[in-house]
C-alpha positions, 0 to 999 in steps of 0.5 A: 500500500506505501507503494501506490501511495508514493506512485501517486505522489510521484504524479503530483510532484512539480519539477524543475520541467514543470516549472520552466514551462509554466515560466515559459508559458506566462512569458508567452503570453505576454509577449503575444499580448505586448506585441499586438498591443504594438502592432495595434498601436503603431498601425492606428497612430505611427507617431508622425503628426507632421509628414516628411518632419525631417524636411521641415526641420532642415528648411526651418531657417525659412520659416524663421524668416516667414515669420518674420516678415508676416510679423512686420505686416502687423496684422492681427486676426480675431475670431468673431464667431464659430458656432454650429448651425444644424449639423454644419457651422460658421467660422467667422474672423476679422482681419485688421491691420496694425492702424486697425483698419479692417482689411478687405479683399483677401483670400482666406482659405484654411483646415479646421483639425481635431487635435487628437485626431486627424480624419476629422480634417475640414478644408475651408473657404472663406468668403467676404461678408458685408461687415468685413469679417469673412464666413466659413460655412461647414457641413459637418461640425460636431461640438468639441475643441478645434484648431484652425490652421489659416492663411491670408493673401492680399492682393500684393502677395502678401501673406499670413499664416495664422492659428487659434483654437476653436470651442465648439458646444 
């Protein structure tokens, strides 16, 4: 009867295999689990907000000098209104120039952009309104914060890249 009782224990007894894999099945899974979560993560966002980034840094010296020269046209830019209207919604900015003055016959154009997600990009045109502002309408708006990346052209060529950050109820 000892006999029986020992072949029984012997069953039961972990050993230096059993061990190693259950070491080896616990590291399995969590590699398996971190390498998806990778996978899942870099196909969803790469990490490059900015395409050809490496580019814009050598020529960075240029925008310096953009800069610049768009700071000595003393324009300043407000946001009159940004509101939703139905499903779409108005953008509506005021340019002046550095005496105040109200500048009329520009060309605006910018991109309406989440800031945490990029296929919510809205191109957008502005047209001339009677009180010298200029309106943008959207068809589709959804409430949330929004920034908007805009440029400015005069008829002299003149430009002047701005941004402001938009909160949409």
């Amino acid at each position: 009867m000892t006999e029986m009782t020992n072949t029984t224990e012997d069953k039961r007894k972990i050993t230096g295999r059993h061990v190693l894999l259950m070491l080896g099945a616990f590291f399995g899974v969590i590699i398996i689990a971190n390498v998806t979560f990778i996978t899942l993560a870099v196909r969803s966002f790469p990490g490059e907000s900015e395409k050809k980034s490496y580019m814009q840094g050598l020529q960075y010296n240029d925008v310096l000098r953009d800069r610049k020269s768009q700071a000595a046209l003393g324009w300043q830019v407000a946001i009159v209104r940004a509101e939703r209207i139905g499903d779409g919604g108005a953008l509506e900015v005021r340019v002046r120039d550095e005496a105040g003055t109200v500048l009329p016959f520009l060309e605006i154009s910018g991109v309406l952009k989440r800031p945490t997600y990029q296929d919510a990009d809205m191109a957008l045109a502005f047209s001339p309104s009677t009180t010298g502002t200029y309106i943008a309408q959207t068809y589709e708006l959804t409430s949330g914060i929004w920034d908007l990346h805009a440029e400015a052209l005069n008829r002299s060529g003149n430009r002047f890249e701005f941004t402001a950050r938009i909160i949409i109820e």
